[in-house]
C-alpha positions as CSV (number, residue, x, y, z in Angstrom):
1,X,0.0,0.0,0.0
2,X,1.5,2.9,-0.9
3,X,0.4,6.6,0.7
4,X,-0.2,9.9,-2.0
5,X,2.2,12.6,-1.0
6,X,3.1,15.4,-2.7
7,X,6.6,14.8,-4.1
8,X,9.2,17.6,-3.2
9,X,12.0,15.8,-2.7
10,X,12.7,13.5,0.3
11,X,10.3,14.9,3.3
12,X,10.9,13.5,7.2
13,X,8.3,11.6,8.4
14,X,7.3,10.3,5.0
15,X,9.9,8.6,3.6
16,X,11.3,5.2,4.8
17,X,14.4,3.3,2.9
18,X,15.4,-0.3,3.9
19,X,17.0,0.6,6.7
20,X,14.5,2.4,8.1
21,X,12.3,-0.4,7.4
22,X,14.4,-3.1,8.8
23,X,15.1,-1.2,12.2
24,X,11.1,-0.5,12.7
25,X,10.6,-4.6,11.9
26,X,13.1,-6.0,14.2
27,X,12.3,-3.0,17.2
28,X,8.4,-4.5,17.1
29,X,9.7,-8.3,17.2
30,X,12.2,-7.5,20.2
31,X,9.5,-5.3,21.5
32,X,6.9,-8.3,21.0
33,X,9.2,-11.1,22.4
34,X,10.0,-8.9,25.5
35,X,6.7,-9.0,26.6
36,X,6.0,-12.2,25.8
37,X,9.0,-13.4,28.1
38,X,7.8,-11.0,30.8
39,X,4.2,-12.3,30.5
40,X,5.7,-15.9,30.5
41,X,7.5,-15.4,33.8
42,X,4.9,-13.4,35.7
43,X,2.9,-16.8,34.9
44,X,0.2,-15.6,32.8
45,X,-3.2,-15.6,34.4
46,X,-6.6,-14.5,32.8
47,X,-6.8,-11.1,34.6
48,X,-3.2,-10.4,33.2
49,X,-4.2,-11.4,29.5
50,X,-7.4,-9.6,30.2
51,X,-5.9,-6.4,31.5
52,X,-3.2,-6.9,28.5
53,X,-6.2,-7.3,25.7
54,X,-8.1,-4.4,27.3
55,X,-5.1,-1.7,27.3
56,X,-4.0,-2.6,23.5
57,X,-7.8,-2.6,22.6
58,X,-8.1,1.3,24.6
59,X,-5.0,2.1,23.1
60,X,-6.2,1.5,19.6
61,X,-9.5,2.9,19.9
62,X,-7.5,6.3,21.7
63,X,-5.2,6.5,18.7
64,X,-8.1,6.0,15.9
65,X,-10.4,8.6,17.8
66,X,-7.8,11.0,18.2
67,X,-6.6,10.8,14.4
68,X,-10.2,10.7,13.4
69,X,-11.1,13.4,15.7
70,X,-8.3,15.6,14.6
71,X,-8.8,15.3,10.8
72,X,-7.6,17.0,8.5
73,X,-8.5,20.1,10.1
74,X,-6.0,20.0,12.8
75,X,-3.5,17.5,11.4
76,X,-3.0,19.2,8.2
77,X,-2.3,22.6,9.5
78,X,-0.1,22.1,12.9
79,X,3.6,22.2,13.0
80,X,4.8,18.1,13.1
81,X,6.6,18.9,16.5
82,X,2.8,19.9,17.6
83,X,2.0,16.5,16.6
84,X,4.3,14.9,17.3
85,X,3.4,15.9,21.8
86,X,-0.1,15.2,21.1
87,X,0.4,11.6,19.6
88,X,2.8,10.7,22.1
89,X,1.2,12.3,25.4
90,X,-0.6,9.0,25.9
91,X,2.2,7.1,26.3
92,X,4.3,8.6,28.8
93,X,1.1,7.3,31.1
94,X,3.3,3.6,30.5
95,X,4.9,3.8,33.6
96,X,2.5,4.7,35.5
97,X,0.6,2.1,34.4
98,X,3.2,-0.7,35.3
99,X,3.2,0.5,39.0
100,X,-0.7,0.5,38.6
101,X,-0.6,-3.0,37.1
102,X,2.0,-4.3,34.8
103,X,-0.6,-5.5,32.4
104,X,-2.4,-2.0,31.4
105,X,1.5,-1.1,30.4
106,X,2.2,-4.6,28.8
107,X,-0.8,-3.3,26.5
108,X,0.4,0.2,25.6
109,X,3.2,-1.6,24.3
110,X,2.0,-4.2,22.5
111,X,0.2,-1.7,20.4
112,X,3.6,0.3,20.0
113,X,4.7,-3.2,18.5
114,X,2.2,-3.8,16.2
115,X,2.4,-0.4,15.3
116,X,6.2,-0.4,14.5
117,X,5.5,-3.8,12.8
118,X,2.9,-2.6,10.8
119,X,4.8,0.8,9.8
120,X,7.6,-1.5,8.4
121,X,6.1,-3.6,6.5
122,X,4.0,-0.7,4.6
123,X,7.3,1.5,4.8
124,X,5.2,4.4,7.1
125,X,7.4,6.8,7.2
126,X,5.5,9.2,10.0
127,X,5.0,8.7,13.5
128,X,4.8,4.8,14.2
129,X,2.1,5.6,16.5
130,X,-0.2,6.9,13.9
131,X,0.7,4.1,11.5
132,X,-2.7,1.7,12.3
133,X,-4.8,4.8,12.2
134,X,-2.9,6.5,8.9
135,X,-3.4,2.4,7.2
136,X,-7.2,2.6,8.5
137,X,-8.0,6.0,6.6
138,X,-5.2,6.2,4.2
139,X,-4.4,9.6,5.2
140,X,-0.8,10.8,5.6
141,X,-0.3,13.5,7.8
142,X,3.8,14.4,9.0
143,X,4.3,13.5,12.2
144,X,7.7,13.4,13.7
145,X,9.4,10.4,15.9
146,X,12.2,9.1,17.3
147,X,13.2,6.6,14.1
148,X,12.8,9.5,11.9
149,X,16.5,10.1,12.6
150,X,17.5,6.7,11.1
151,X,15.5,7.7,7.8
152,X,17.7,11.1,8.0
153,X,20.9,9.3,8.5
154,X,19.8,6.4,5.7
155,X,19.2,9.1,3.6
156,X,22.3,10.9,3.6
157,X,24.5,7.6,2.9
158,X,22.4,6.5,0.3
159,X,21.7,9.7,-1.6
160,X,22.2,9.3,-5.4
């Protein structure tokens, strides 16, 4: 699936080469497989699985409201460091959440690994947390995050 941009040249946030692509598909496995082994040792039980399903199920439903909510009256016309706060406000909550209980956190970041799975494989290029939301309604908005810095550096050593 492929996302219509207006080509100017290479944009952050909307771009991803190989690289970029590679680093956000192995982050979401070790991302994935860390939990797992966490979940495995805690022993897991159905309230832990439940609490798990329930916070990566909140957490998608947050991210899809607040993209849908937003539209492309607000997303469009904000600076992408604006964005960039808004999108990841909710997950600085993650560590309050594990004190809370570690399976409302364990769910935050299960949807961060999906999310960074998912933007690899369709080569997202914007904020990995917006990357189920941006696949749901095909809309493309520029969104800064950390792993934009690979795409700047993968870009520089590859330019033609």
């Amino acid at each position: 699936m492929s996302f219509q941009t207006e080509h100017r040249g290479f944009a952050v946030g909307q771009e991803v080469g190989s690289c970029g692509r590679c680093t956000r598909l192995v982050l979401g496995l070790l991302l994935l497989v860390s939990i797992g082994r966490s979940v495995a040792q805690m022993g897991p039980s159905a309230t832990l699985l439940g609490q798990i399903g329930g916070s990566l199920l909140l957490t998608a439903v947050l991210y899809i409201v607040l993209f849908w909510v937003l539209g492309v009256r607000v997303l469009s016309h904000l600076h992408p460091w604006i964005l960039t706060g808004i999108f990841w406000a909710p997950m600085l909550f993650i560590p309050l959440l594990l004190l809370i209980s570690w399976g409302w956190g364990f769910g935050m970041l299960l949807y961060l690994s999906v999310a960074l799975f998912v933007g690899g494989l369709t080569s997202y290029g914007g904020c990995e947390l917006v990357a189920l939301p941006s696949l749901l309604f095909r809309r493309h908005y520029t969104v800064y995050c950390p792993l934009n810095a690979i795409d700047l550096v993968e870009r520089r050593y590859t330019k033609r």
